[in-house]
N, C-alpha and C positions, 0 to 999 in steps of 0.2 A: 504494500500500500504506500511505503514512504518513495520510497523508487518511482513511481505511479503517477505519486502527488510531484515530485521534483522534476519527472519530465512537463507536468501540465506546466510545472511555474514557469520551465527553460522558454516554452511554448508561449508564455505570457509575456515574458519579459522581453525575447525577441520581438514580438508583434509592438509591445511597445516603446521602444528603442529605435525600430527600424524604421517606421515614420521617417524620422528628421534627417536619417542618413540617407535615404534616398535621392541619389543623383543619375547621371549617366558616366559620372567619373569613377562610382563606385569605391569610392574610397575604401581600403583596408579589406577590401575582398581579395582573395586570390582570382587568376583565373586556370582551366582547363588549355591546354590546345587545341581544342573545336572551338574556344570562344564563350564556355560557362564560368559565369561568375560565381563565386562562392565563399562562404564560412563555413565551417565544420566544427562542430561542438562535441567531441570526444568524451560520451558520460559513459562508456561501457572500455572492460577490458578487453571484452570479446574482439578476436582480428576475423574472426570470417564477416567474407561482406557480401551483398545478394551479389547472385549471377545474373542471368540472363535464363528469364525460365522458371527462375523461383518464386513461389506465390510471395508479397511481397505484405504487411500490412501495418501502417502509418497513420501518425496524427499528422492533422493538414491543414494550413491558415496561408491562402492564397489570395493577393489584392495587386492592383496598381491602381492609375489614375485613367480617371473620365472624365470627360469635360475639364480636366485640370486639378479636380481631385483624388485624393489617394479613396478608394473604395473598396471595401471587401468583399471579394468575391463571394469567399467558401471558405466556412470555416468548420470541422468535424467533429470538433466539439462541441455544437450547437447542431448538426445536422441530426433526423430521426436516425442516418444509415450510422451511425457512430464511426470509428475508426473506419479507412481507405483500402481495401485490398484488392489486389488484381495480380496477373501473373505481368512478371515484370519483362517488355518485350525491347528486342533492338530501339538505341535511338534511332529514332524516324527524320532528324537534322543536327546536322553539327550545332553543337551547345545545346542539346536535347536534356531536359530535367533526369530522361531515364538515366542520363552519364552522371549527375549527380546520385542518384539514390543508389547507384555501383559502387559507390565509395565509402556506402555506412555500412557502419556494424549494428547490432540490435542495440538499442539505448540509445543511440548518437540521434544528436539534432545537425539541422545543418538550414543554411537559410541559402538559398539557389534565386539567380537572376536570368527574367528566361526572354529570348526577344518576342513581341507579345506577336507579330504579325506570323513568326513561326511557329508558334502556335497555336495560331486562330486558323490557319490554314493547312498547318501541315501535319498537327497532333488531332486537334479537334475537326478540322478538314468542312471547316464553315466556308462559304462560298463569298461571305461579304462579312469583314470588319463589324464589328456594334458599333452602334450612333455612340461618340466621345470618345472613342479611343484613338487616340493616333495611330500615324506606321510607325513612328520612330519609338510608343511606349515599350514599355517590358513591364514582366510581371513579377512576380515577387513571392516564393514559394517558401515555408517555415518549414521542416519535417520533423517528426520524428520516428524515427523508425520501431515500431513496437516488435516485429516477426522477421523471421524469414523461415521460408519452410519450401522442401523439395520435395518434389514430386515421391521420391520414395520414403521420406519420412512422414508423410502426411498419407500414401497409403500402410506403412505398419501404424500409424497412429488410430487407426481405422480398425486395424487386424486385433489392435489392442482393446480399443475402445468398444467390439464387439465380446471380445474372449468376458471382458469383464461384466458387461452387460448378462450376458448369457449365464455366467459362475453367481454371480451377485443374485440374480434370480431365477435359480436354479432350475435353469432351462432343460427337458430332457429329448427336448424336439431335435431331429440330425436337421440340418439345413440340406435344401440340396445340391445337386452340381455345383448351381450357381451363387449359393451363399444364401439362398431364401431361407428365412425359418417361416413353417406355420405355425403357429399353437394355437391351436381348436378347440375348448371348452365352454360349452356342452357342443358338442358335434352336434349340425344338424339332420334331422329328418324329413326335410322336405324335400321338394323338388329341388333338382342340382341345377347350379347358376353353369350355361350354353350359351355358345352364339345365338345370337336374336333372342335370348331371354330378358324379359324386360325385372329390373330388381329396385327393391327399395329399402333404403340402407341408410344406418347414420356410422360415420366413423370419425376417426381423429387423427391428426398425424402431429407427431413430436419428433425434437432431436432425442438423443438417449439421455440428456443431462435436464430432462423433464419439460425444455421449452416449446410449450406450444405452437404449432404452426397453425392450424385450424382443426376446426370441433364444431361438428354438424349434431353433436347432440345437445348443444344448449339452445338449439335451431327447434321451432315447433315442428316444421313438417320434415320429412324424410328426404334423402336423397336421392331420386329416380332416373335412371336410366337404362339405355340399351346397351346388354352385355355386348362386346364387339365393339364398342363405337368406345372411343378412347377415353377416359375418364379422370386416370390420375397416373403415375408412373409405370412403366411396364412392370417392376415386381408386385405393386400391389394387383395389378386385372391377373398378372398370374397368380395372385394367393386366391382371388376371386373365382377364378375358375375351378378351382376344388373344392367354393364350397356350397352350406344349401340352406333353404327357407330353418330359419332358427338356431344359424351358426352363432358364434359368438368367436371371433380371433384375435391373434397378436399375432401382425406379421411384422417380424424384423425386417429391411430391405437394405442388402449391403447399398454403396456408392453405385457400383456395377450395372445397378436395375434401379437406378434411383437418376439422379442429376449428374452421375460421373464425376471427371477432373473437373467439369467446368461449373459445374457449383451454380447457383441462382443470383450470384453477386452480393447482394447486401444481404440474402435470407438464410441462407444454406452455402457453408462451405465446400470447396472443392472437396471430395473423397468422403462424404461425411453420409454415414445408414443412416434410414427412415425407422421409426416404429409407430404402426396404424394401430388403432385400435378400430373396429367392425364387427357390424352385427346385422346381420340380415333380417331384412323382416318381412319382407316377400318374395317370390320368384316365382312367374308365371311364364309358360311359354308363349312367343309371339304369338301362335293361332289363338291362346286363352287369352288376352292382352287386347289383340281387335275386337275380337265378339265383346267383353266387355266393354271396350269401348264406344264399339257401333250399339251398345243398349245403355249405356251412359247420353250417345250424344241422341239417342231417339226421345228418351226421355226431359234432356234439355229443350228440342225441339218442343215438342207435347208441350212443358214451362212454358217455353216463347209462344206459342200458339195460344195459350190459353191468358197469358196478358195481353194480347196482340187482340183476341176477340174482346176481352173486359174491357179495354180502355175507353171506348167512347161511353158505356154505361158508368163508369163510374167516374168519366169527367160529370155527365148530366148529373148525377146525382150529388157531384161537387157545386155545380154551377144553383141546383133546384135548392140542398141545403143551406147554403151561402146566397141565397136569393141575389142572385146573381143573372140580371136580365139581359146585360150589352149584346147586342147582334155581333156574331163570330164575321168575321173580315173575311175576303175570297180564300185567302188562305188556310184557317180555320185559327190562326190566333185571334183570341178576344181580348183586347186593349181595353182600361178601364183606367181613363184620367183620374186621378187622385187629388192632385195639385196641380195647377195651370201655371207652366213655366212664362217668364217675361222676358229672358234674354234671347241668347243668338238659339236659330232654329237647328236643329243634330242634321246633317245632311250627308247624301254619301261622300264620298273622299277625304272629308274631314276628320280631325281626330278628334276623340269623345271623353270621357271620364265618368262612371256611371259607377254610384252606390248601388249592392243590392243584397235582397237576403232570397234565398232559393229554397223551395220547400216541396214534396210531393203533395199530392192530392190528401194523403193522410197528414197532413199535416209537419210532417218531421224532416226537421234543415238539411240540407245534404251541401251549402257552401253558404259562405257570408261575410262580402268584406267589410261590412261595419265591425265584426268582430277583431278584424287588425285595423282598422281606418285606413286600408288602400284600396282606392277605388279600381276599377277595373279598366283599362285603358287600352284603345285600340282603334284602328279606324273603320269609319261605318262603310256597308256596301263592300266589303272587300273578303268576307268569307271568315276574317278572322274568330269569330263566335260564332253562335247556332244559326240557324238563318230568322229564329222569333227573335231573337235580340236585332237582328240585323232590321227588321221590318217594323217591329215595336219601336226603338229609338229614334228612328227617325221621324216620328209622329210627335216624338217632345221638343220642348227647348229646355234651356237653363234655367235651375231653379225648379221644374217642372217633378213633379211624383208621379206615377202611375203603376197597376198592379199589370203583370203580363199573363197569361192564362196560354199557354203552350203545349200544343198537342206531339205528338211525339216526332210526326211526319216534319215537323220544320226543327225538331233538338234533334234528338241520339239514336231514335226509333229505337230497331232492333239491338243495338250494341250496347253489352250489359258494363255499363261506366263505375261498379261497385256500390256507394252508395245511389246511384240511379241504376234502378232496373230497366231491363228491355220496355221497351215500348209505354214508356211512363210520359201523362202528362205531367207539364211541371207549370210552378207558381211562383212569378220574382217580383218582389217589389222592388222598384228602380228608383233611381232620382238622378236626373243629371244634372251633374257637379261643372260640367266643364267643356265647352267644344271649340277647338283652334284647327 
């Protein structure tokens, strides 16, 4: 921890030091023979330094100047992704930052000066400079080097990190060929998960040092899909395919059947096993999947049909309760002035601002901007709202109230919008606030 906290400080102190030393004379820097400016802050005894190749992973506080001021970029002490790690590849141009970070050992700091247009074009490979940077700035890069790790220490790290996994809880499953473990408790008895079977599942996947990656079981509904059609990494559809309606697993998943060398960047390291946790909670085959479906969607049909014949009975009987007499328009919305607006008339092309509260026929809100004070804003005649809004507003002015009475055929009809059902009339009370 105290090693930890001394490099943030190293980190801290350069960042604030190195402000006012900023020139193009670079004063008390060394330089490379490609042309990299540099310090080196030597806090480690260690002499190995990265290769070329080696996963590499650093703190990072990188700025120069915009518009004439000093700005920071990126700093990874502040960032969600925390520490920087990438495999570390050939300099891409002479005075290339990769030739500085070839030069640490773990622990060292080092502060590197990079020319900014090389690399805005030829690391980052942007095609046009950002608005306030010159050609002649440079950037200004802080490191420290926390890692370095090769490719074959980071797969026994892996070799390790499973052996103990496995001992630790007292694993008695063999893996197979390829390093999979299942562990199946309670084996299922149902139907076996097949191509084109359709399944519903909640699972988890973690590092082995218990951090969550995602978890479908604090989730209400389940996770469905078609076996076959790609889901989540190749070892987990392989542990999937051995099992059946009422499994319950832990599959381990080496690196191999997982993300590989090349890791997920900020989430999952290079070489680094998965552990699922899965539990099956259906499996049907396709042909049992369709037919239920094709009597799922007969029966929504029948639904829609049966609101689709009610609606005009139980608008009349909204209009006959609510003694509600105004003659329905050719289109069948019924307008009902409230309050006689006095300003400018809502007209199409114009833009509008309209209060309102929305209700079904049973009386229950399904939106309302009075409840946040923002009115609804958009221009008339242009398709942007239903088409009863479109037809009603432009009957007001400013200042004006009126209730809208909208039959489905000019809102959502058939399309079930959640709290509006299929084929629902609807009820808005409007006021317009505003038309430019």
């Amino acid at each position: 921890m105290q090693i930890r906290c001394f490099k943030v400080m190293v980190m801290v102190c350069m960042a604030v030091i190195a402000f006012p030393l900023f020139s193009q004379n670079f004063k008390g820097f060394s330089k490379t023979k490609t042309g990299l400016y540099y310090k080196l802050y030597k806090n480690s005894k260690d002499t190995a330094k990265a290769n070329i190749g080696n996963y590499v992973e650093f703190d990072m506080i990188y700025h120069g100047k915009v518009h004439g001021k000093d700005s920071v970029f990126f700093d990874s002490r502040k960032s969600n992704q925390g520490t920087v790690k990438f495999f570390l590849p050939p300099p891409v141009f002479s005075g290339d930052l990769n030739e500085g970070i070839r030069m640490m050992s773990v622990g060292d700091s080092g502060l590197f000066v990079v020319n900014a247009d090389s690399l805005i074009f030829k690391t980052f490979r942007l095609k046009k400079r950002p608005d306030g940077i010159d050609s002649n700035s440079y950037f200004y890069f802080h490191l420290n080097l926390v890692s370095i790790r090769t490719n074959e220490s980071m797969i026994f790290r892996e070799e390790q990190d499973i052996k103990k996994y496995v001992d630790d809880n007292k694993i008695t499953a063999k893996p197979n060929s390829l390093g999979l473990y299942i562990i199946e408790d309670p084996v299922g008895t149902g139907p076996k998960i097949d191509s084109g079977s359709h399944v519903s599942m909640k699972y988890s996947v973690s590092l082995l040092n218990g951090k969550v990656l995602f978890n479908s079981f604090e989730k209400p509904d389940p996770i469905k899909f078609e076996f076959g059609k790609h889901i989540d990494v190749t070892g987990f559809e392989m542990a999937l395919s051995t099992l059946h309606k009422g499994s319950k697993a832990k599959v381990l998943v080496p690196s191999l059947l997982a993300f590989g060398r090349k890791g997920t960047g900020t989430i999952v390291d290079p070489y680094t096993p998965l552990l699922y946790d899965v539990e099956i909670l259906n499996v049907q085959s396709k042909e049992d999947f369709e037919k239920e479906e094709t009597a799922n969607q007969k029966v929504e049909e029948m639904k829609t049909d049966s609101l689709k014949n009610a609606e005009s009975g139980l608008r009349e009987k909204y209009l006959k309760d609510n003694h509600i007499k105004e003659t329905p328009l050719p289109s069948g919305l019924i307008y009902i002035p409230v309050v006689k607006g006095n300003g400018a008339q809502a007209e199409a092309g114009k833009t509008v601002k309209v209060q309102y509260t929305g209700k079904l026929l049973n009386g229950k809100i399904f939106d309302s901007s009075r409840e946040t004070n923002q009115p609804e804003e958009f221009m008339l005649g242009r398709a942007q709202v239903i088409k009863g809004w479109d037809e009603g507003i432009a009957l007001m002015k400013v200042g004006g109230k009126a209730t809208l009475i909208i039959p489905s055929s000019l809102g959502y009809a058939e399309r079930d919008m959640g709290r509006i059902p299929p084929y629902s009339t609807l009820v808005f009370d409007v006021e317009l606030v505003e038309v430019k």
